[in-house]
Backbone bond lengths (Angstrom), bond angles and torsions (degrees), N, CA, C in turn:
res aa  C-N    CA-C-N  psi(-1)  N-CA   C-N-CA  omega(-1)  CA-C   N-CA-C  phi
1 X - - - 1.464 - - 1.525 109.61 -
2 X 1.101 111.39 145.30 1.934 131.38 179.02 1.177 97.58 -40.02
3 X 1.434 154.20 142.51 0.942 135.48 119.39 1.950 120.81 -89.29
4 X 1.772 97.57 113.93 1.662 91.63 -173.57 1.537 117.04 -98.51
5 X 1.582 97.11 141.35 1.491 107.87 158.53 1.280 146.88 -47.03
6 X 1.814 113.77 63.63 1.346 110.27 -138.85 2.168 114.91 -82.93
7 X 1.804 85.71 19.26 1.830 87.84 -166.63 1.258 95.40 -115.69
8 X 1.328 106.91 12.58 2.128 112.33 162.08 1.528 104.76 -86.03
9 X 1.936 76.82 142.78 1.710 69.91 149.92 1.730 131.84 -79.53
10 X 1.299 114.35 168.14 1.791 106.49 -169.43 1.621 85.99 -106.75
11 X 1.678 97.00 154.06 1.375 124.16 154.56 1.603 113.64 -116.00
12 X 1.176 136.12 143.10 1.264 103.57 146.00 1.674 111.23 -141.00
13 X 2.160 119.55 116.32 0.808 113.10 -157.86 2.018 99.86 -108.76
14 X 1.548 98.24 142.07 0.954 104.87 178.35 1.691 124.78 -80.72
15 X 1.618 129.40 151.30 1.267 118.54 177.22 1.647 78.53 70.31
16 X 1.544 124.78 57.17 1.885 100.78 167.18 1.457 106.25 -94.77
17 X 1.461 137.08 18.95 1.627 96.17 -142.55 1.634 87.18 -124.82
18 X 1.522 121.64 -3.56 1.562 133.78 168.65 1.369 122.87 -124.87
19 X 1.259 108.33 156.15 1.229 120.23 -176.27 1.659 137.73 35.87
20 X 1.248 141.25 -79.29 1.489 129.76 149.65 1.397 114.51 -101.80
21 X 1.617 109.52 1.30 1.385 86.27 167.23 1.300 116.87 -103.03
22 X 1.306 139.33 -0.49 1.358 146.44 149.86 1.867 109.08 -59.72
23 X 1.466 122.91 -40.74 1.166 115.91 178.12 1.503 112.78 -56.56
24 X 1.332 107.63 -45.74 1.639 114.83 -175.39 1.335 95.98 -76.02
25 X 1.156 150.66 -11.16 1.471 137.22 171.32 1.469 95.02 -78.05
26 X 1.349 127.54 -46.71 0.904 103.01 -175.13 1.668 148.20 -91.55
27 X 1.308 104.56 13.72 1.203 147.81 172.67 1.188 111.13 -87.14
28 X 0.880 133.96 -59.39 1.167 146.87 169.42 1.862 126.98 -32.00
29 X 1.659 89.05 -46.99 1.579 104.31 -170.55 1.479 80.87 -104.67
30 X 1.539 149.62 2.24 1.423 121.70 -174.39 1.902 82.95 -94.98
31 X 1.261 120.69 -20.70 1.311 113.56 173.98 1.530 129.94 -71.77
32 X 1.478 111.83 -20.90 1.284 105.57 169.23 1.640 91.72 129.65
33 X 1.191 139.60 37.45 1.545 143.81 170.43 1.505 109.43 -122.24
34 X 1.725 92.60 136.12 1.436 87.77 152.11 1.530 128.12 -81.28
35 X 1.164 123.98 142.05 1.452 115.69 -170.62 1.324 109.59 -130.13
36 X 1.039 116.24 118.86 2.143 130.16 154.50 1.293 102.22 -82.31
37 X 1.697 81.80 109.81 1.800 112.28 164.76 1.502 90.44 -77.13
38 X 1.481 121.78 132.16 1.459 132.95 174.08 1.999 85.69 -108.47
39 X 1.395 95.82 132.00 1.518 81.11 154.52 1.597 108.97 -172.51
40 X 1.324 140.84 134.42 1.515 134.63 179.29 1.260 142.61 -62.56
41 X 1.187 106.55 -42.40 1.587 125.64 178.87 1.396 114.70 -115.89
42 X 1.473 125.81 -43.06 1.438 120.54 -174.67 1.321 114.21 -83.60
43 X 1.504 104.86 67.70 1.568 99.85 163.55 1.570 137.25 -39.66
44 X 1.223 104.15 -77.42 1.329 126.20 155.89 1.803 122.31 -7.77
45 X 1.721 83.57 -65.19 1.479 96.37 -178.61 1.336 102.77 -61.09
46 X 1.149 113.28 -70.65 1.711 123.14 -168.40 1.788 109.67 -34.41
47 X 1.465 104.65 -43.71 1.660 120.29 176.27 1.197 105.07 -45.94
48 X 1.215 114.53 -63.38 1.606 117.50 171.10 1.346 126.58 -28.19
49 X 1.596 92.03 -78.97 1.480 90.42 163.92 1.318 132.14 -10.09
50 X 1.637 108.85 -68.27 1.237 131.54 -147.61 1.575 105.96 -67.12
51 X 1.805 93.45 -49.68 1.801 103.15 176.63 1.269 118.38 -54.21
52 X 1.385 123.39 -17.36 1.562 121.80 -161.92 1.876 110.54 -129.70
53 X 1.405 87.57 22.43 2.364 105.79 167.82 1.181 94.38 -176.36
54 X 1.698 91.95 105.21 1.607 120.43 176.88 1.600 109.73 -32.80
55 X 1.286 116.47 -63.16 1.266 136.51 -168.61 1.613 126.57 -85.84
56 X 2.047 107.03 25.12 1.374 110.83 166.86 1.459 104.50 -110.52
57 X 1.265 136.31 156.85 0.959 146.43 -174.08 1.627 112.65 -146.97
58 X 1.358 121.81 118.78 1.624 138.89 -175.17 1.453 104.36 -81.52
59 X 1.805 107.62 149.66 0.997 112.62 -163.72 1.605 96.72 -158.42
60 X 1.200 131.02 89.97 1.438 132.79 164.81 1.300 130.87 -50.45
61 X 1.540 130.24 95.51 1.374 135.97 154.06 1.715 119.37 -155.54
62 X 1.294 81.78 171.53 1.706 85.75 -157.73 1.716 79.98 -105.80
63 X 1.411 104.53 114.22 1.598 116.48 177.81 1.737 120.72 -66.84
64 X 0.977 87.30 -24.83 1.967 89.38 160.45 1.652 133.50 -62.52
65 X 1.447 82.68 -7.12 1.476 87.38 -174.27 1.806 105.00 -110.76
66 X 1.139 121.50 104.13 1.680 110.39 173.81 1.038 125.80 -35.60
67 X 1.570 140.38 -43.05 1.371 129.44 -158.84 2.058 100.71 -83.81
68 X 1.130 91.05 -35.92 1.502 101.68 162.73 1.587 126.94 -48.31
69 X 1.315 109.08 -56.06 1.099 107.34 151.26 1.167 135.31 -61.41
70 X 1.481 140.62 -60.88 1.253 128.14 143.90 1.439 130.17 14.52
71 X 1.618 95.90 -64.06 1.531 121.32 -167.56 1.865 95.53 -69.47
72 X 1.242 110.07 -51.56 1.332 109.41 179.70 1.351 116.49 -36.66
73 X 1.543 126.76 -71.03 1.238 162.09 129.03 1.591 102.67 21.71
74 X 0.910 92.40 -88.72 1.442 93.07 172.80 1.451 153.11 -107.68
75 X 1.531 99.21 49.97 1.113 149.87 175.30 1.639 126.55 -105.82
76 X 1.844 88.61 -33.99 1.708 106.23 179.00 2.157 92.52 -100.03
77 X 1.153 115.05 -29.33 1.541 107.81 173.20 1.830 106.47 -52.61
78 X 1.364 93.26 -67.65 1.236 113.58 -154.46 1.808 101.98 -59.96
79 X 1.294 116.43 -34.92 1.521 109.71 158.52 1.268 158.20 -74.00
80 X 1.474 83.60 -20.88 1.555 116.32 -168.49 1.659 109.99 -128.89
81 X 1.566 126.27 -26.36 1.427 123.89 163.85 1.346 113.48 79.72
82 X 1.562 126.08 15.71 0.924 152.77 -177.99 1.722 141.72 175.87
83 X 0.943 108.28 143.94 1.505 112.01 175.29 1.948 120.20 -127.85
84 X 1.057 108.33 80.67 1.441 104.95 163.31 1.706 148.65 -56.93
85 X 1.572 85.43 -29.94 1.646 95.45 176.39 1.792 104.54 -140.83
86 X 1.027 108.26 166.45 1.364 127.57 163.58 1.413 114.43 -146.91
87 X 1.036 111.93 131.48 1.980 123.80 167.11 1.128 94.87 -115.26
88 X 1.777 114.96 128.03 1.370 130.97 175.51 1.865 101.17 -104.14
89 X 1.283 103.14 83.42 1.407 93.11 -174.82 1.778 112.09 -130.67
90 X 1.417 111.68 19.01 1.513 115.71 157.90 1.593 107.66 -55.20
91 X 1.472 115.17 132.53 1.250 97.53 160.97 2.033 98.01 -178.13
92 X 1.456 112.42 165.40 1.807 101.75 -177.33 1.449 89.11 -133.67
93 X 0.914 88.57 168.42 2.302 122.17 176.72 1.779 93.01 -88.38
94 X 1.043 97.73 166.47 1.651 117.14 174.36 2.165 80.37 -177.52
95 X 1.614 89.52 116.39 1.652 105.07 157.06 1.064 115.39 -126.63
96 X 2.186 118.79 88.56 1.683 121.89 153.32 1.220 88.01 -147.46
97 X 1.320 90.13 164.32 1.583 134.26 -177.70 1.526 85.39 -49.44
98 X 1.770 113.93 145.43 1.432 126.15 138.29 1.361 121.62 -6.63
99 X 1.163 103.47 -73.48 1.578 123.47 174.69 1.624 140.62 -65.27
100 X 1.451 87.67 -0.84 1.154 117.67 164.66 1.710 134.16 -105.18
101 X 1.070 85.64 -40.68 1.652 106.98 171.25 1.349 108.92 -63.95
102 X 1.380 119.48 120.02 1.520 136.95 170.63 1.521 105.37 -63.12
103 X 1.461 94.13 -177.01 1.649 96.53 -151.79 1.767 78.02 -93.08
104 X 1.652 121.63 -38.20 1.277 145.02 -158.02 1.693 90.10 -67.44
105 X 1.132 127.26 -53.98 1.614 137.93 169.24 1.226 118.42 -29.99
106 X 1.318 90.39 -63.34 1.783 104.70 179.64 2.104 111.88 -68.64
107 X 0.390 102.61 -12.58 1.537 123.50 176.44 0.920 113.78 -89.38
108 X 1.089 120.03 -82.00 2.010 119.44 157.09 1.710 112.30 -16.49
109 X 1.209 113.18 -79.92 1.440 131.48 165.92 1.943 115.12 -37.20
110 X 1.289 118.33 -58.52 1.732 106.08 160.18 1.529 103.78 -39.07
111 X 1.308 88.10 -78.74 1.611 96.85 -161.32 1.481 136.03 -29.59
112 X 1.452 102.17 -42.67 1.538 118.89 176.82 1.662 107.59 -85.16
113 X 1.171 115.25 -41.38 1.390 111.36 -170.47 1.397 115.06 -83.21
114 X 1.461 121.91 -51.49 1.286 151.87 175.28 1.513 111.43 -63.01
115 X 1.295 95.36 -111.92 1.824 113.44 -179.02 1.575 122.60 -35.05
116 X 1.571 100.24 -26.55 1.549 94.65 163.71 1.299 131.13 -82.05
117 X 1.358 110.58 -23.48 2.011 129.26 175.86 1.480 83.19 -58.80
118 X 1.813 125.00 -50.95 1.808 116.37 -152.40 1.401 86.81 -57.91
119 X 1.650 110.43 -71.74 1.364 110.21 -170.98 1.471 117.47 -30.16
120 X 1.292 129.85 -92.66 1.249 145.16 156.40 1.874 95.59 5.21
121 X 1.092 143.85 -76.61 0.826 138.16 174.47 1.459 145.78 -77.84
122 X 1.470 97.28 12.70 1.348 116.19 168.76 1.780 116.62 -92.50
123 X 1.425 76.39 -21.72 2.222 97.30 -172.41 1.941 80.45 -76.33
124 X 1.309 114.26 -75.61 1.419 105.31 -159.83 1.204 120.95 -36.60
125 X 1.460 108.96 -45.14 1.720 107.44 -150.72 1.643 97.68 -83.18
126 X 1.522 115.57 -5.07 1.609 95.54 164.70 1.624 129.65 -80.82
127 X 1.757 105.90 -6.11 1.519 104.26 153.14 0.932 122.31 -102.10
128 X 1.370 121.42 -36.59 1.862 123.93 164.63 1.585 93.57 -25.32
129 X 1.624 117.15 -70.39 1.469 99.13 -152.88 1.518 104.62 -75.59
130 X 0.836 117.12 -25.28 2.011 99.09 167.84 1.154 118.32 -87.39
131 X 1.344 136.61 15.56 1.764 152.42 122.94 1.553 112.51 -53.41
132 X 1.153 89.75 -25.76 2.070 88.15 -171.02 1.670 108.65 77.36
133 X 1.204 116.21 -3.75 1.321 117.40 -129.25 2.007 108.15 -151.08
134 X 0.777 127.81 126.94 1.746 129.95 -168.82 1.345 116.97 149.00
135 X 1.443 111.72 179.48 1.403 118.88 -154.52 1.596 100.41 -167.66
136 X 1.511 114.89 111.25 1.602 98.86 173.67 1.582 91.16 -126.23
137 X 1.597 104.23 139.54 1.797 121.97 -177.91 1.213 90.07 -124.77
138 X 1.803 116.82 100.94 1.496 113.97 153.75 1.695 109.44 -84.32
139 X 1.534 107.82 168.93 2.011 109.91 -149.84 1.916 68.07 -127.02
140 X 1.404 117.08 120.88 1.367 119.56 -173.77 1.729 80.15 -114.88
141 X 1.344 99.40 -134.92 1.659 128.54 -162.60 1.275 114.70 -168.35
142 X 1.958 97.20 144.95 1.790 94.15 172.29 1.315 91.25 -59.19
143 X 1.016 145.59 -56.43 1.375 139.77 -141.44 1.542 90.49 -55.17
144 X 1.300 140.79 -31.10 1.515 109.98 -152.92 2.016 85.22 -80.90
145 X 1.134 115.49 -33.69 1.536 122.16 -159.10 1.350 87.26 -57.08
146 X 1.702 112.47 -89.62 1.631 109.24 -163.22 1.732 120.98 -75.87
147 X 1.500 95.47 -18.77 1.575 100.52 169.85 1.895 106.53 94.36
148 X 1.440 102.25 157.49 1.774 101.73 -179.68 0.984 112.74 -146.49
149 X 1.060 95.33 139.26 2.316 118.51 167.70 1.154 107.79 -48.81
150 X 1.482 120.42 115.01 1.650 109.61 -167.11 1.043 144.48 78.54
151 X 1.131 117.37 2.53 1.836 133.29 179.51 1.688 104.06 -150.36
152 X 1.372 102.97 38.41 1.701 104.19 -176.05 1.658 96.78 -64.47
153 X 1.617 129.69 -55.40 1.411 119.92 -179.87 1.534 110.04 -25.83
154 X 1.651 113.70 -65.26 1.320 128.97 -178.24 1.272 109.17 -26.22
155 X 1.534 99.69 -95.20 1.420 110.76 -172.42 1.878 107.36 -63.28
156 X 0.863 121.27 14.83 2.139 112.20 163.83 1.827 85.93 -79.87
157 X 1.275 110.45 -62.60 1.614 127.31 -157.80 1.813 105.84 -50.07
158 X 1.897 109.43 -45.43 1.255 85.32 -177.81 1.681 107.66 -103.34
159 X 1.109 119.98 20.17 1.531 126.79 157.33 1.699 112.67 -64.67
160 X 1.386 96.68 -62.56 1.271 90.75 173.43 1.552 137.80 -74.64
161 X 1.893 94.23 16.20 1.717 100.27 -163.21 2.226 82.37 -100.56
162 X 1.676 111.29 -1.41 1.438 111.81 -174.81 1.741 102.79 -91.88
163 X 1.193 113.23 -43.05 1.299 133.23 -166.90 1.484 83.79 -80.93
164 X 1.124 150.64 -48.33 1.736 113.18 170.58 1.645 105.52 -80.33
165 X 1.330 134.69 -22.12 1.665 110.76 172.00 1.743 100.59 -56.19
166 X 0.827 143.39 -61.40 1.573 152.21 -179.17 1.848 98.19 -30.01
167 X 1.433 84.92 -68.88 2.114 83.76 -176.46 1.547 105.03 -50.85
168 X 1.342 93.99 -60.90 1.802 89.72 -152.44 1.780 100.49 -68.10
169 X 1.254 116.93 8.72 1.552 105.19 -173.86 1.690 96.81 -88.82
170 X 1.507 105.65 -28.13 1.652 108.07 -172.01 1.630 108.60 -96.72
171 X 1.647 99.32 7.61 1.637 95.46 -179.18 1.671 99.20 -112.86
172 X 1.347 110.62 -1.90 1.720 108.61 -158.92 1.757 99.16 -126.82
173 X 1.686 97.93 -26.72 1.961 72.30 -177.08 1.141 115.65 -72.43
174 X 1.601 137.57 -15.18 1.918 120.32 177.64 1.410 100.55 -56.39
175 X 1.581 125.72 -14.25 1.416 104.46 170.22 1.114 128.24 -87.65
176 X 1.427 115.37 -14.72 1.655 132.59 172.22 1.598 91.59 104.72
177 X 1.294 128.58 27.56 1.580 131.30 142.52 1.569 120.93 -63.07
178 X 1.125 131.15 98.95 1.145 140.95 161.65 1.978 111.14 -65.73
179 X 1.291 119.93 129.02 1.627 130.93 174.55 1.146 103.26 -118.96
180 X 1.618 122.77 152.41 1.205 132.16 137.17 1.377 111.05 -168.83
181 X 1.126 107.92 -177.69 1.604 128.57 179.67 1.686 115.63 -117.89
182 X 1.224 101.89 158.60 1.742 99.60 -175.07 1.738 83.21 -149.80
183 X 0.844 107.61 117.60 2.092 140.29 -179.35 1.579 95.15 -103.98
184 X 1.543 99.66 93.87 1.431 102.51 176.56 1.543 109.52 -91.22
185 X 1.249 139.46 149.53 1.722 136.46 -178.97 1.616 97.63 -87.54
186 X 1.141 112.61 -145.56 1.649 125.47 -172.29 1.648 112.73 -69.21
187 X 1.288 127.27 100.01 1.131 126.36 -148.53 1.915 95.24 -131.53
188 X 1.455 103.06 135.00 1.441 123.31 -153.32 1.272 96.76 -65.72
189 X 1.600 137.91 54.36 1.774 120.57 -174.86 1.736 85.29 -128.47
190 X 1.942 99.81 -172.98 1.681 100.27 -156.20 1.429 83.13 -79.73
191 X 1.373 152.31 -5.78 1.580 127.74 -157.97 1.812 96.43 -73.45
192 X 1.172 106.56 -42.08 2.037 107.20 -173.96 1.926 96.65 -74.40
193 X 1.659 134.97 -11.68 1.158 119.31 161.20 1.306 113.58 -31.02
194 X 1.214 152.97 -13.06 1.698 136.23 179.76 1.642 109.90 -87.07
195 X 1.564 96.05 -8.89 1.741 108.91 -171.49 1.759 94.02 -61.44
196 X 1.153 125.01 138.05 1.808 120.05 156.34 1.889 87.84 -82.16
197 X 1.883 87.61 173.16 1.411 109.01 -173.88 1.752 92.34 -79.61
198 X 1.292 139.98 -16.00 1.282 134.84 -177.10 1.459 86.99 -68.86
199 X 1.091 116.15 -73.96 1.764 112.60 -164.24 0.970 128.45 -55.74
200 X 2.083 119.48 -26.74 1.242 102.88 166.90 1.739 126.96 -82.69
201 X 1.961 94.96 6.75 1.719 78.81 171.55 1.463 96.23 -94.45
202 X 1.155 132.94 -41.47 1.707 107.60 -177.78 1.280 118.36 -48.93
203 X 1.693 128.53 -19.32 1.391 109.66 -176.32 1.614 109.20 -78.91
204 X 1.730 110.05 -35.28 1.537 117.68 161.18 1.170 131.00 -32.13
205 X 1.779 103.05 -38.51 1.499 110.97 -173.17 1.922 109.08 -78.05
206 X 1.324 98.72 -16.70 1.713 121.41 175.41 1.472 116.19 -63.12
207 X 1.720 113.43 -38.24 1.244 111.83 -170.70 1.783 121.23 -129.31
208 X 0.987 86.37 146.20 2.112 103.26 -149.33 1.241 97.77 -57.76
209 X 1.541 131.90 -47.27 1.756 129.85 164.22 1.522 123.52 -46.45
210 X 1.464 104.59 -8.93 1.593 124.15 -166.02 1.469 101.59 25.93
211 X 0.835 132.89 87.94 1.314 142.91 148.88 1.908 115.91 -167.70
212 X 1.187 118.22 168.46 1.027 118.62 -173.69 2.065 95.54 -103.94
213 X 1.178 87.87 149.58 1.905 92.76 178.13 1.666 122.61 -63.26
214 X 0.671 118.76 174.58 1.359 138.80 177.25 1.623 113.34 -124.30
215 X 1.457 98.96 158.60 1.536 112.76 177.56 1.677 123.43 -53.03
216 X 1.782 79.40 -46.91 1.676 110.82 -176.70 1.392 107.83 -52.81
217 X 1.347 118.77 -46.08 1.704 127.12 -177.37 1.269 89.42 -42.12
218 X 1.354 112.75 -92.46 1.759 141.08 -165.69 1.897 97.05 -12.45
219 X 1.822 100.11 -55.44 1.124 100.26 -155.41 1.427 99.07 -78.32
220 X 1.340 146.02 3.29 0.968 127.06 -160.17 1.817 102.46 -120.86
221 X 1.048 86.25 -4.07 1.709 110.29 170.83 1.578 109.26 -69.36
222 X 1.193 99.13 -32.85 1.615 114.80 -157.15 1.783 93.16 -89.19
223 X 1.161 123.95 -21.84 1.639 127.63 -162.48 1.311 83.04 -101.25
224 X 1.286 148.52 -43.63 1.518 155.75 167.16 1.307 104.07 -29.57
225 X 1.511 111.30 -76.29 1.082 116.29 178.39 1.660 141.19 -66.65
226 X 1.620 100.28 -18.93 1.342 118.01 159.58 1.578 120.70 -63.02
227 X 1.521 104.76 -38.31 1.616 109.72 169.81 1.405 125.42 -58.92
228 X 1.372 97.17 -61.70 1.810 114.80 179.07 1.170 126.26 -44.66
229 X 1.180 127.31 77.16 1.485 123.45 -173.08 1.488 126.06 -73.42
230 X 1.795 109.52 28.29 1.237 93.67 -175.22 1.640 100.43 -153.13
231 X 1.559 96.29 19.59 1.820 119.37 -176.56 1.898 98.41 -89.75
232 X 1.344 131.79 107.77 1.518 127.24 168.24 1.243 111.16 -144.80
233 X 1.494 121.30 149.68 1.295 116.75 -168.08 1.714 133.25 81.20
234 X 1.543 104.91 12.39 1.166 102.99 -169.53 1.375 122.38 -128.82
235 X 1.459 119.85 161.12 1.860 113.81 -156.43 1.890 74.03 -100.21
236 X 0.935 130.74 167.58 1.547 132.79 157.92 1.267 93.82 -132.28
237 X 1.434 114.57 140.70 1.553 127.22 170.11 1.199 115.51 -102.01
238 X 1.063 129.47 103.01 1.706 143.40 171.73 1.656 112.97 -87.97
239 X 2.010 117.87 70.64 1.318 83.54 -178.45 1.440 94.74 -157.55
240 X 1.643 108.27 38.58 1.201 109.27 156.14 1.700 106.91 92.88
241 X 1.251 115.41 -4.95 1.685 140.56 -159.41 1.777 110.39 53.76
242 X 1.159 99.41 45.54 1.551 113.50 144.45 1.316 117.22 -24.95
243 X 1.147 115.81 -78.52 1.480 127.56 -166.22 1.582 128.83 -98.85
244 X 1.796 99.28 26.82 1.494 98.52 -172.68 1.744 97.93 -74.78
């Protein structure tokens, strides 16, 4: 049986066990948190994780689904007696045209990207607010800010994952809930693998840091914002100034 670290503070980030959301798991616990890796399919991976940072702990559900979440929820109360943070950062790509994209596509895409952050953050903020006390960082996209040719599902899903950091920041700070979002640009994990090396130097040639991001950025955005006790309501753009 687990034995947990119950005099940490808790995180628990969803989608932890790839790409930036495994970085921020692991950042997270090199800082001094306990952290719930949430994750669906990558068992294995997530296991890993777990064996190699004392203080992460795996947790199987598919966050699109409420009762699942729920179950998550209070699973991390009931073990841990608290929840300090949440990262809403489950989420997938879909690249076709409007007119291409099924109705079943687009659905898929709410659900995972979208409707699970609501969920996901409907479970927290009922102990956050009887904590007085919490912090939810959903991981959106430029795409939701300026939007994209071909990934309209995408960017609707993490537009609207900004437009609830905005609400819930003006519905949650009289409790001392801090919200925001962090809109990362072209960021070095397998979802941009379909990129060829031609395309990722023209997008390089696009952005003034010339380089493409890293995991580490994202995650270190996230310790930024964990510090700042007086940052709410805000999209942060992580993307190298892409989009000035």
């Amino acid at each position: 049986m687990e034995e947990k670290n119950i005099t940490n503070k808790v995180a628990i980030v969803t989608g932890g066990s790839r790409g930036i959301g495994a970085e921020i798991v692991k950042t997270l616990e090199k800082t001094g948190y306990s952290v719930v890796l949430n994750y669906n399919k990558s068992k294995e991976i997530a296991g890993s994780i777990a064996k190699e940072y004392q203080n992460v702990y795996t947790y199987q559900a598919d966050v699109s689904e409420p009762n699942s979440v729920k179950e998550l929820f209070d699973y991390v109360y009931h073990d841990f007696g608290r929840i300090d943070l949440l990262v809403n950062n489950a989420g997938i790509d879909l690249i076709k045209t409007i007119n291409d994209t099924t109705y079943e596509e687009f659905d898929k895409i709410m659900k995972t990207n979208l409707y699970s952050a609501f969920c996901a953050s409907k479970e927290a903020s009922k102990y956050m607010i009887n904590q007085k006390n919490g912090q939810i960082i959903n991981i959106s996209s430029i795409w939701g800010v300026v939007g994209a040719s071909c990934e309209v599902a995408y960017a609707i899903s993490k537009a609207g994952m900004d437009a609830m950091t905005k609400s819930l920041a003006k519905e949650l700070g009289p409790s001392n809930i801090r919200v925001n979002s962090i809109a990362p640009g072209i960021i070095d994990t397998d979802m941009n693998n379909n990129l060829s090396e031609d395309e990722k130097k023209a997008i390089i040639e696009e952005i003034p840091l010339e380089r493409i991001g890293t995991t580490s950025d994202i995650a270190e955005c996230v310790l930024f914002l964990e510090k700042n006790k007086y940052i709410t309501g805000q999209i942060i753009q992580v993307n190298g100034g892409w989009n000035i």
